[in-house]
Structure formats: structure tokens, C-alpha cells
KEGU-553428 format. One record per residue (C-alpha): x, y, z; residue in one letter. Coordinates in steps of 0.05 Angstrom, whole numbers, plus 32768, in hexadecimal, padded with zeros to 4 digits. Layout:
N
XYZA;...
//
This chain:
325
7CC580E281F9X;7CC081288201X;7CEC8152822BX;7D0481948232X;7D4781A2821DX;7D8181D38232X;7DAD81CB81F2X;7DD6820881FFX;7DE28236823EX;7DBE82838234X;7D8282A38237X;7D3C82758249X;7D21827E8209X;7D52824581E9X;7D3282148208X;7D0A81EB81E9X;7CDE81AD81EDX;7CFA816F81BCX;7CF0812881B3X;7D2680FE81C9X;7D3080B881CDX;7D1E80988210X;7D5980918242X;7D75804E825CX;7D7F804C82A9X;7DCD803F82B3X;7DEA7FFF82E8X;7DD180318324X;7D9B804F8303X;7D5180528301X;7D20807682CBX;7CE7809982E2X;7C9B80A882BAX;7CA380EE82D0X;7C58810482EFX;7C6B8144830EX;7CAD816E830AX;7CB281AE833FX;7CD181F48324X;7D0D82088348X;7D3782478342X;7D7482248337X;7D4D820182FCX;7D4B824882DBX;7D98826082F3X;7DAF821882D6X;7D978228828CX;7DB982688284X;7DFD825882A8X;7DF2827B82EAX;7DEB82428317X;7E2B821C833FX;7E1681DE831EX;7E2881DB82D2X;7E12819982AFX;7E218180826DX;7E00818D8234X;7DC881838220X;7D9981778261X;7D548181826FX;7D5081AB82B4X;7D23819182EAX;7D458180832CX;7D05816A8351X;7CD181378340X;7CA881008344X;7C8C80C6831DX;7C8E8080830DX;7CCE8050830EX;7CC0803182C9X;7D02800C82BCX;7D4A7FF882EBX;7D8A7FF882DAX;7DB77FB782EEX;7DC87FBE833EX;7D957FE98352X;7D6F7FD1838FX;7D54800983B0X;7D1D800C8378X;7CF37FD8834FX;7CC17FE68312X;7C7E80078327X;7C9580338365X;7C8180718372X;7CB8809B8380X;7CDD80E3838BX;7D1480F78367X;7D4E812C836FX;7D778134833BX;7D76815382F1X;7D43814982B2X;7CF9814D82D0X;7CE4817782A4X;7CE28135826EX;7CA781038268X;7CE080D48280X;7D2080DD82ABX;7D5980B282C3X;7D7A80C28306X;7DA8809F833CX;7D8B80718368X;7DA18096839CX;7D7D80CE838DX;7D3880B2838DX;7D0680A783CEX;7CC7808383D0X;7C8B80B383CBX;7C6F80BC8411X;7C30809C8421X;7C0180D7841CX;7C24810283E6X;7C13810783A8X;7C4681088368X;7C32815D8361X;7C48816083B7X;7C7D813283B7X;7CA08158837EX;7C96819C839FX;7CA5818283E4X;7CF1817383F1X;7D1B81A483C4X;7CFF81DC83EDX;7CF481BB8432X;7D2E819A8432X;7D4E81D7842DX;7D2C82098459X;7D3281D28494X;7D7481C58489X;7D7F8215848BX;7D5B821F84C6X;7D7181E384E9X;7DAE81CA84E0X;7DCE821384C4X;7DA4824284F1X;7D8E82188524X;7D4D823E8539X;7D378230857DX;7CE582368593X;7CD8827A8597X;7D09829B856FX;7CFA82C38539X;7D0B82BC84EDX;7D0782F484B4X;7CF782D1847AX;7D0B82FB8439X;7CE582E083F5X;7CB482C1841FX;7C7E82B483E9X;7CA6828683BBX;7CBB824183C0X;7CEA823C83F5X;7CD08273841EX;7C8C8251842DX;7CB982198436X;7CDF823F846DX;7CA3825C848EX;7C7C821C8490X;7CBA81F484B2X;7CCC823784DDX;7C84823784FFX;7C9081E5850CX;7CCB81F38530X;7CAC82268559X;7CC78265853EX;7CA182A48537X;7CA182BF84F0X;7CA8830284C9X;7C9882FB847BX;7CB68320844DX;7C9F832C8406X;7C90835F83CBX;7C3F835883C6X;7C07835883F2X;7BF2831883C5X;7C3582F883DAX;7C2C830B8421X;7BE582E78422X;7C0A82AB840CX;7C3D82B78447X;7C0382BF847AX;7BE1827F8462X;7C1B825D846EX;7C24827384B1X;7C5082B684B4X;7C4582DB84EFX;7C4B831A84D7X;7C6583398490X;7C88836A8470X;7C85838A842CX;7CCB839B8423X;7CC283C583E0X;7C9183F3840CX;7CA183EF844BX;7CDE83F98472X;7D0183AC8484X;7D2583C984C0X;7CE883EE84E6X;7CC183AE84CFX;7CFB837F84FAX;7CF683AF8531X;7CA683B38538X;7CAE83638535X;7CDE83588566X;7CD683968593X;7D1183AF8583X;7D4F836C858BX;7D49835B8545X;7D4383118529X;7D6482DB8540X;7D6A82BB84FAX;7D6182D784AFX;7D4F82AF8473X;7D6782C68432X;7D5F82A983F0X;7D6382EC83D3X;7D9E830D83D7X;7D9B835083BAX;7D92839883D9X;7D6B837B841DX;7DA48349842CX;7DC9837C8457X;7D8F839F8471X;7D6E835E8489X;7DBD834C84A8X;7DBB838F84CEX;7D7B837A84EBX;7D8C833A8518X;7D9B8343855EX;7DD18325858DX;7DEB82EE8569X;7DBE82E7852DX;7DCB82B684FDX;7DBC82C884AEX;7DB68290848AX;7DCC82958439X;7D9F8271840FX;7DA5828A83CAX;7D9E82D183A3X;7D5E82CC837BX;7D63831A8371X;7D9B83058345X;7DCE83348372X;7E03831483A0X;7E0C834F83D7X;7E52836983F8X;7E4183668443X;7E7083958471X;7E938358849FX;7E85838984DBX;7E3F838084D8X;7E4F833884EBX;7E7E83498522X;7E41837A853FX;7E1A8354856EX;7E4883108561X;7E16830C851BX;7E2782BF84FBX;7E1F82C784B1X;7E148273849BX;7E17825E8450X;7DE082258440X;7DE281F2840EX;7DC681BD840EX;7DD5819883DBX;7E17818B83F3X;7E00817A8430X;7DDA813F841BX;7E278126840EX;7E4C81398450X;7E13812B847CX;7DDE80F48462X;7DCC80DC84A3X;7DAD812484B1X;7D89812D846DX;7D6180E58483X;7D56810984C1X;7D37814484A7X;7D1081218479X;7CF180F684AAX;7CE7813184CBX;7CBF81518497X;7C9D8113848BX;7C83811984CBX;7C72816684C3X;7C508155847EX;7C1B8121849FX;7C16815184DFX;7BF7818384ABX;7C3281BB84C1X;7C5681B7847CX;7C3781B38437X;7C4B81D483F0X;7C2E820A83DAX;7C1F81FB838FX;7C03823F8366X;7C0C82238320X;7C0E81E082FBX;7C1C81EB82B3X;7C3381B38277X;7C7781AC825FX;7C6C81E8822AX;7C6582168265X;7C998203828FX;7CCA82408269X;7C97826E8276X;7C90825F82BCX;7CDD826482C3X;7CD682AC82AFX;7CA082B882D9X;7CC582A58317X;7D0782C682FDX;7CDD83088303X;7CC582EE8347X;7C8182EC8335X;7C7882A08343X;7C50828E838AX;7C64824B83AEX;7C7882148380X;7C6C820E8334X;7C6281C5831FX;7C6D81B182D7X;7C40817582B7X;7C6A81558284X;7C3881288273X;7BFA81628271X;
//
């Protein structure tokens, strides 16, 4: 089979797509024809060292997909040959991948294998930020910085279902058209406009009750300095590739809450609420309120390329790779 291989941590440009022999699922395992894999920005960190998860080598990246159970390891019963399921987990990006059985869902009735794999990496997060870290109330209002790319649709889409009011803020009046179509309320380009006055127009003058930031970087503290009484900024990740020192009095003005997310380790300490908030966006998905926004679907060759692309932030919504195109 063919999969794309990380056979040594550095720059994107060492990986590269090999044949390798077809994997055997493991006592608890299952193996999965891979039909769709989702791009992730931990999938690019992972390959060059920068992410907090370090796996051994060699590994195809991947943490998202879906496909076809097409052999079981001895004690699994969760899964049997022929399902059609989602994955979380490492080595989509392969023709073939083997994964816990505890890491794999049934597709949804309704999704198809490109949705289901760009559904629940990015959902799962954003509603697990908003609820569960945040916990936005209807009618609040949520600044969304990096709003165009995976997770930031994600968080608009699930901010608006919840009955927030949301500001969008991206780098492109392209990427702000995506943030409108999925139901931003208003937007913000932050590279031309000023994020602060943009808060203040929003929310005549009290300043956001939550912020959303996957970006890290040189708006962090800005967007910080612009929630009101007892904001809550909500860490998601530093795509700008720069973690920011934020003064501590900032979160002692206006009683400011400053809440890490990640949830991966949450699906660990609290299982019972990642089922909740699936079936919650299970319900959300065949309401019509929440629904990926896919901009490219490229082969296996391309998946490196597309890597770079959204390194440089140029990547709208949710790349899907085709490791069988």
C-alpha cells in the first residue's frame, strides 16, 4: 500500500510517499480502507517536532479520517468487516491505517467519508472550547481570531447554534467571505484594521464576553485587552507559530479568566461529555447549523503541498486528502 511517511523529524519537504507493507490490526485493533483523511495543523507541527505529541518513528501523519473497516484484530467488538466508520488517531494519510477501537465511530447516517473526516477534529474542539471551557451563554458575543480556517468555521458555525453573536476575524476579504457564509456577524481584517475599535464598534463599547484563539501571535494580547467584565479567552493553539507573554494584570482587570483548551485530553478525563457533544453535533449536523467547509481535495502527492499552504495560512476551511485519488 501506499502511504506517506515521516521517516525523520525536520522540514516538510522529507516527507515522502512509499510503499509499505499492509498493517495487521493488533488484539484491540481495527484496519481501515482509508477514503478520506482531513488536514490538520497539528498534522504539519507533528512532522517537524513542534507539536506536544511526539510519535515514534516512522509514521504517516493524519489524525482524522474515514473509510472502510476491512479487517479486526482478536477482541474487538465495537467494529465488524464492512463498516463505515470515523477514525481519530494517526496514519490517514495511507491507503490503509490501523487504529484503536476506541478511537473509531460509526459514520453518521448522512455524512459522507469527505464530511465525516472533516467533521469532529475541528467541531469537537471548538464546542468543547466554547462550551465546556468558555461556556457561552445566548447572546453573548465571541471574537473569533483565524476565523477562515478549519477550526474557526468550526467555532463560528457551533457559536451561532448556541446563540452567540459573532465577530470574525481574518487576514483577507476572501477569508472573511468564507466567515460570513458561515454565519459571522460581523468581521474584522486584523492586518488592516484596528482589532480593538473593531471589538468596540461590535459590542458598543463592553468588549466580548469570550475570545477564540487558535493563533497566538501579536493579536493574542490585543484580542485579551478587548473582553469586558469577566471575559473568558479561551487558548486553542498558536498557528502564527508565536506563543505570546500576556501581562497577568490584564487578567486581574475586569476579573478576565484566561482557560487553556485541549481536547484531546479531555476525551480521557471526561468521556461522558465528549459523547455528549457529539450527539450534540450530530444533532446540529442534521439541523443544517453545522457543516465543514471543504476548499480543496487533493491525492496523496499533494497532501505536502497543502501542509505548506496552510502553514502560510493560506488554506480556507478544511483540506481533505484522497489517498486513493
Amino acid at each position: 500500500m501506499k502511504s506517506l511517511l515521516c521517516t525523520e523529524i525536520g522540514p516538510l519537504d522529507r516527507l515522502s510517499i512509499q510503499d509499505v507493507p499492509t498493517p495487521d490490526p493488533g488484539p484491540r485493533q481495527i484496519r481501515i480502507d482509508v477514503k478520506a483523511a482531513a488536514l490538520n495543523y497539528p498534522d504539519a507541527l507533528m512532522v517537524q517536532g513542534l507539536y506536544q505529541v511526539k510519535p515514534p518513528l516512522p509514521f504517516a501523519p493524519g489524525s482524522e479520517f474515514a473509510g472502510v473497516v476491512s479487517a479486526v484484530g482478536p477482541e474487538v467488538t465495537r467494529c465488524k468487516l464492512g463498516d463505515r466508520v470515523v477514525a481519530l488517531g494517526l496514519g490517514g494519510f495511507a491507503e490503509e491505517a490501523v487504529v484503536d477501537e476506541m478511537r473509531v465511530m460509526p459514520l453518521p447516517p448522512g455524512m459522507d467519508f469527505e464530511t465525516g473526516a472533516a467533521t469532529f477534529l475541528t467541531y469537537c474542539t471548538s464546542l468543547r472550547a466554547l462550551k465546556d471551557c468558555g461556556h457561552l451563554q445566548p447572546g453573548e458575543s465571541v471574537l473569533v481570531l483565524g476565523a477562515s480556517g478549519g477550526v474557526g468555521i468550526a467555532a463560528i458555525e457551533i457559536a451561532k447554534a448556541m446563540g452567540g453573536r459573532v465577530l470574525a476575524a481574518a487576514s483577507s476579504e476572501a477569508k472573511l467571505e468564507a466567515c460570513r457564509k458561515a454565519g459571522a456577524d460581523a468581521t474584522v481584517d486584523y492586518t488592516r484594521q484596528n482589532l480593538r475599535d473593531a471589538v468596540k464598534d461590535f459590542t458598543g463599547g463592553k468588549g466580548v464576553d469570550v475570545v477564540y484563539d487558535p493563533v497566538g501571535g501579536d493579536y493574542s494580547e490585543p484580542a485579551l485587552r478587548s473582553t469586558g467584565w469577566r471575559g473568558r479567552y479561551l487558548v486553542v493553539g498558536f498557528a502564527a507559530g508565536t506563543i505570546p507573554k500576556i501581562p497577568l494584570n490584564l487578567a486581574l482587570l475586569n476579573e478576565r479568566s484566561i482557560v487553556g483548551v485541549y481536547w484531546g485530553e479531555s476525551l480521557v478525563r471526561d468521556p461522558a461529555g465528549h459523547v455528549r457533544n457529539v450527539k450534540q453535533l450530530l444533532e446540529w449536523f442534521a439541523a443544517g447549523k453545522v457543516r465543514p467547509m471543504i476548499s480543496e481535495r487533493v491525492p496523496l502527492g499533494g497532501a505536502v503541498a497543502a501542509m505548506g499552504r496552510m502553514l502560510q495560512r493560506q488554506v480556507v476551511g478544511k483540506v481533505v486528502v484522497l489517498p486513493e485519488a
